[in-house]
C-alpha positions in Angstrom: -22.3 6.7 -26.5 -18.6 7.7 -26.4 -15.7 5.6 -26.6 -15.0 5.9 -23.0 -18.3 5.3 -22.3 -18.2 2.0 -24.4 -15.2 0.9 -23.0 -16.1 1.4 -19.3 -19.4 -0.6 -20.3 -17.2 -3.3 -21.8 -15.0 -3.9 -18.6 -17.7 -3.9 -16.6 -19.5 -6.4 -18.3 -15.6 -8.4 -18.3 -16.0 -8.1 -14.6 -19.8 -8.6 -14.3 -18.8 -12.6 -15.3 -15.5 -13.0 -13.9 -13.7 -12.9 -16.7 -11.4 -9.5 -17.0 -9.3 -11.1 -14.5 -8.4 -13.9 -17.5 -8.0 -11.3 -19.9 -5.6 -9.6 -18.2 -3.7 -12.7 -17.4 -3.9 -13.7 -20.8 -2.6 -10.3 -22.2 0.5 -10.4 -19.8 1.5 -14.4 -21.0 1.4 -12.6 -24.4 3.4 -9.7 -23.5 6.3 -12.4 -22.3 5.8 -14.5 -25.6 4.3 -17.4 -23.2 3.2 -20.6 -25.0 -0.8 -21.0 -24.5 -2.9 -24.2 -23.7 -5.7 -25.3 -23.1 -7.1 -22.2 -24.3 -10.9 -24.0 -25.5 -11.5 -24.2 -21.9 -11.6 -20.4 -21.5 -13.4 -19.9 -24.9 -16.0 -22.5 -23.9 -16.9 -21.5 -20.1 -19.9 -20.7 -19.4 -19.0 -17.1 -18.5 -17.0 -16.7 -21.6 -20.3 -17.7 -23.5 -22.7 -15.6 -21.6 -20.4 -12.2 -22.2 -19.9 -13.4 -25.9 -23.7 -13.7 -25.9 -24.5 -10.2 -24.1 -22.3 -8.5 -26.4 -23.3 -9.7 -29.4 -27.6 -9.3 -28.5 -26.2 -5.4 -28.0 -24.9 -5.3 -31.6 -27.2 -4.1 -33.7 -26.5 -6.6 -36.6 -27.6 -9.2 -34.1 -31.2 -8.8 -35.6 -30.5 -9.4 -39.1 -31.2 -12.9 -40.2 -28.4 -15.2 -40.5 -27.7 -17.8 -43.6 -29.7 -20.5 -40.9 -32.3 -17.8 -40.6 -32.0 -17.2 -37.2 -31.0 -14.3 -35.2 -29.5 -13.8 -31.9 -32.8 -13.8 -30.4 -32.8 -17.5 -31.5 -30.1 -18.6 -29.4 -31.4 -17.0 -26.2 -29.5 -17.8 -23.0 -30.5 -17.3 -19.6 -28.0 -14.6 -18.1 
């Protein structure tokens, strides 16, 4: 798959849980050099979690055993 290809992939999945629309907010407030808070609250929604989860189960490292043993398919949430 080409860059492009991954990238389109990428934003759709950003948009697939709501959450493209934060990251471009986000990347404007950094643009003006706007003071963040209350930032844990977007790494720890639930749609946060779910498109950190769904991009790491496509990585292919995501099978290899951690230091706890487990891989990805260990922590398996419902998307």
């Amino acid at each position: 798959m080409d860059t492009k290809a991954k990238k389109r992939k990428q934003l759709r999945n950003n948009e697939y849980y709501d959450m493209q629309e934060v990251f471009d907010q986000l990347y404007a407030n950094a643009g003006n050099n706007a003071k963040f808070t209350h930032l844990m609250q977007i790494v720890m929604s639930a749609e946060n979690i779910k498109l950190a989860y769904r991009n790491i189960k496509k990585n292919k490292g995501s099978a290899t055993k951690g230091t706890d043993g487990k891989t990805i398919r260990d922590y398996d949430v419902s998307i």
